[in-house]
C-alpha positions as CSV (number, residue, x, y, z in Angstrom):
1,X,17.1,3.1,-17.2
2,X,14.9,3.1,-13.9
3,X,15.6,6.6,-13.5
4,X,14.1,7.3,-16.7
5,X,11.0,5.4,-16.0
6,X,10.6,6.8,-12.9
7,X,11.2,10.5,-14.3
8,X,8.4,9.5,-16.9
9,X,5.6,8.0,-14.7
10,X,6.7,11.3,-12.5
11,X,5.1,13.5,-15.6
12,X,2.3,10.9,-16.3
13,X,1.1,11.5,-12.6
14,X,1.3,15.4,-12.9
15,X,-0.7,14.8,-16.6
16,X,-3.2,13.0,-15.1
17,X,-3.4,15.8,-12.7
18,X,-2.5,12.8,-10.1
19,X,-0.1,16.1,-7.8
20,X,0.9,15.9,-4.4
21,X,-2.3,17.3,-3.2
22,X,-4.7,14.8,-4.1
23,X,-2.9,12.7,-1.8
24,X,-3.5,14.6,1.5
25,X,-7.0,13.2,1.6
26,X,-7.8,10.6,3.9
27,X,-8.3,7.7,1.2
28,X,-7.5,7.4,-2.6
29,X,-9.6,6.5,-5.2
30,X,-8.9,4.1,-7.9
31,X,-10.2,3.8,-10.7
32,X,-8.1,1.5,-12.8
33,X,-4.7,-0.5,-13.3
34,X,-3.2,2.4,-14.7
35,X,-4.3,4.2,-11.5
36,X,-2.4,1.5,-9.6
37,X,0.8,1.6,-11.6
38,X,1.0,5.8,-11.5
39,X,0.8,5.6,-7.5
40,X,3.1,2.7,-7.3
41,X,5.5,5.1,-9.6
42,X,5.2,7.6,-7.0
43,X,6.3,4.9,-4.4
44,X,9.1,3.7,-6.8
45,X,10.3,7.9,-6.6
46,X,9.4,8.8,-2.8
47,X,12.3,5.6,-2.4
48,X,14.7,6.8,-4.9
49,X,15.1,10.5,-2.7
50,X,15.9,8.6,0.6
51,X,18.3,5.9,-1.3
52,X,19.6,9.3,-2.9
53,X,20.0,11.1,0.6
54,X,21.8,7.7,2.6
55,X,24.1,7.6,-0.5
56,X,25.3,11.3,0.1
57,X,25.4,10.8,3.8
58,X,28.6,10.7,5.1
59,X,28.8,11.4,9.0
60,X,29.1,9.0,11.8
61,X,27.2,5.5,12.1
62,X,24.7,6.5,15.2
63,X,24.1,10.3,13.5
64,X,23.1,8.6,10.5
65,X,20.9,5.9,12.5
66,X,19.7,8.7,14.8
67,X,18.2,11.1,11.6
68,X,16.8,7.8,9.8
69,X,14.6,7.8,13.2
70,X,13.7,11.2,14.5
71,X,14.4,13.5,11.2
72,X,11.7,14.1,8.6
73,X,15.0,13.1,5.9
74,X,12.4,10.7,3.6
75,X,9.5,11.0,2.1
76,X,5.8,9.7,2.6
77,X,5.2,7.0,-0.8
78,X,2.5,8.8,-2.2
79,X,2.3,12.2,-0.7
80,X,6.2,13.3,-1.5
81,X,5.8,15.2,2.3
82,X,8.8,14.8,4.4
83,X,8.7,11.8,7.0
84,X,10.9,10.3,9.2
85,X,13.2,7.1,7.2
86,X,11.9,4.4,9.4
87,X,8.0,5.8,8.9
88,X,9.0,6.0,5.4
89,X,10.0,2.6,5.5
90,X,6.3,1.6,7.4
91,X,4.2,3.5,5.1
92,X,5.5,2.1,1.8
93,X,4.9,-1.2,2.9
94,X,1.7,-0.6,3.9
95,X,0.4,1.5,0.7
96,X,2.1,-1.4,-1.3
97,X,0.2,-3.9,-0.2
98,X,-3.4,-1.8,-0.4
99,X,-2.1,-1.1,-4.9
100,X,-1.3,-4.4,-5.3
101,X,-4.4,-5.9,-3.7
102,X,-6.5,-3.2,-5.4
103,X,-4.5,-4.6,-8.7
104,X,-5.8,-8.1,-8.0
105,X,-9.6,-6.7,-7.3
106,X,-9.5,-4.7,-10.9
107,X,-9.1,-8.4,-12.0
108,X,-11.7,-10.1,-10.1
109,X,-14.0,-7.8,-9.7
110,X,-14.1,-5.3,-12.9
111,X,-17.5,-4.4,-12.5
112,X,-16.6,-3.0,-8.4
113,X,-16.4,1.3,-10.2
114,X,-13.1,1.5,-8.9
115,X,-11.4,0.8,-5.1
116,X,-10.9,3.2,-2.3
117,X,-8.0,2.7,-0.5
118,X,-7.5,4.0,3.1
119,X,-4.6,1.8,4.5
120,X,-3.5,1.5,8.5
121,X,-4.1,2.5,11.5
122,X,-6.3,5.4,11.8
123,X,-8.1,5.3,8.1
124,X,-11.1,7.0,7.5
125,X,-13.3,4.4,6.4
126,X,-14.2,0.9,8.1
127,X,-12.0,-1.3,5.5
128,X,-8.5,-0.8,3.8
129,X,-10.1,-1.5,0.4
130,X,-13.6,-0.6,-0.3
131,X,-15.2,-1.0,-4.1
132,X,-16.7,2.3,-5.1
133,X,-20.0,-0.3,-5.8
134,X,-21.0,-0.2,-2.1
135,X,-21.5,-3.4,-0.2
136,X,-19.7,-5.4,-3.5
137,X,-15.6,-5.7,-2.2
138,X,-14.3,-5.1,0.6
139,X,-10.6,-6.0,2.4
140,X,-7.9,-5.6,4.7
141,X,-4.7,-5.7,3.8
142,X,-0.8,-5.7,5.8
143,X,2.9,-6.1,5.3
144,X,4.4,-8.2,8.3
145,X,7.2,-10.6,8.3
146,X,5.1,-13.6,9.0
147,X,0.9,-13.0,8.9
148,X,0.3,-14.5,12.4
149,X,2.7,-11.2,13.9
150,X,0.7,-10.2,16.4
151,X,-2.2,-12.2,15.2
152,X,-2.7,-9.8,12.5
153,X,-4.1,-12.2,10.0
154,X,-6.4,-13.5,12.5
155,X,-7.9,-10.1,13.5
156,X,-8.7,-9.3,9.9
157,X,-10.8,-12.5,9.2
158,X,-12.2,-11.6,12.6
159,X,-13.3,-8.4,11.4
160,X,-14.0,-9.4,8.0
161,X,-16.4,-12.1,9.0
162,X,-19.1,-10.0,10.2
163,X,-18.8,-7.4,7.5
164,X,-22.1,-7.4,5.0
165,X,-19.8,-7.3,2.0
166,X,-20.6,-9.8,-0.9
167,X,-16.9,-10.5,-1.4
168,X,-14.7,-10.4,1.4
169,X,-10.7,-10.9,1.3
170,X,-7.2,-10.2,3.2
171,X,-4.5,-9.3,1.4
172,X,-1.0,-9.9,3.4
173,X,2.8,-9.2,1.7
174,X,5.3,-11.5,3.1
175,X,8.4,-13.2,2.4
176,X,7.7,-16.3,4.0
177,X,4.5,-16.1,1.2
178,X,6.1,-14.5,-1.8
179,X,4.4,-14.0,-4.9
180,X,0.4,-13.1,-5.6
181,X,-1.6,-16.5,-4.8
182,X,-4.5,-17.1,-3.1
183,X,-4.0,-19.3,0.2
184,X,-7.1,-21.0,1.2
185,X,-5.8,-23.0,4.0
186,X,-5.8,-19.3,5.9
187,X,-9.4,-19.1,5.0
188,X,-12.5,-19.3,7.5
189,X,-15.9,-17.5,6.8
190,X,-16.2,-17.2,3.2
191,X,-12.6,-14.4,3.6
192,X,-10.2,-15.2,0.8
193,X,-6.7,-14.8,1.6
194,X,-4.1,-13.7,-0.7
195,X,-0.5,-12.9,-0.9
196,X,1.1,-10.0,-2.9
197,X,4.0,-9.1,-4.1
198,X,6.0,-7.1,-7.0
């Protein structure tokens, strides 16, 4: 049945001309829930070729740990480009997090024109999540086992607390936080803090 889905939302991405190519730009627009769901479709698919390739691997233990690592044998969750498994594994997490928070801001904010997402490190625009209504939303967003690894959490409100945005939040995935809530008792400076999950 998931294979069917998956093979659906596929076709609804390529109808809404939603191809791999739109996806090499430095950030992605949203400009809806739907929007959301198609790239967390593609996500759901980039996963379902590497689960595909470790079930049809059969060499030895450190081969098979040694091409998760250093060859491009997975996929990038929204591109479909080759990667590396364990970048795979990085990138998924933190496009995740960016869709589902951008799900929560269609929600609280439906007048923002749509979200543009530019998750991790070297993003091309000063937030993770910026409303296409400029200076209206804004956030940072991360997948980490705990939020205080490497006093991630705390760098964002950091960050976030000196940006002119009307509405300010951090979005975090976690499994010591599971589910979508808002956590106030992480909150300083007028930043909401959330938790997201599937």
């Amino acid at each position: 049945m998931k294979a069917v889905i998956v093979h659906w939302l596929h076709h609804q991405c390529l109808a809404h001309k939603m191809d791999n190519s739109a996806y090499l730009e430095s950030s992605i627009k949203v400009q809806s829930v739907e929007d959301v769901d198609l790239l967390l479709a593609r996500m759901v698919a980039s996963a379902t070729q590497v689960r595909q390739w470790i079930t049809a691997f059969d060499g030895e233990p450190l081969d098979f740990l040694r091409r998760l690592k250093f060859e491009a044998v997975g996929y990038h969750p929204i591109a479909h480009h080759a990667l590396n498994v364990i970048e795979q594994v990085n990138q998924t997490w933190t496009y995740a997090v960016a869709l589902l928070a951008a799900r929560r801001l269609f929600q609280l904010h439906p007048d923002a024109g749509g979200y543009h997402l530019a998750p991790g490190a070297h993003a091309s625009q000063p937030l993770d999540v910026m409303s296409e209504v400029e200076g209206l939303v804004g956030a940072e967003t991360f997948a980490a086992v705990t939020p205080r690894n490497n006093n991630k959490l705390s760098k964002d409100l950091s960050k976030l607390a000196s940006r002119p945005e009307t509405n300010r939040y951090v979005f975090f995935m976690s499994p010591r936080f599971p589910g979508n809530m808002r956590l106030p008792q992480f909150e300083r400076n007028g930043v909401q803090v959330w938790s997201v999950d599937f």
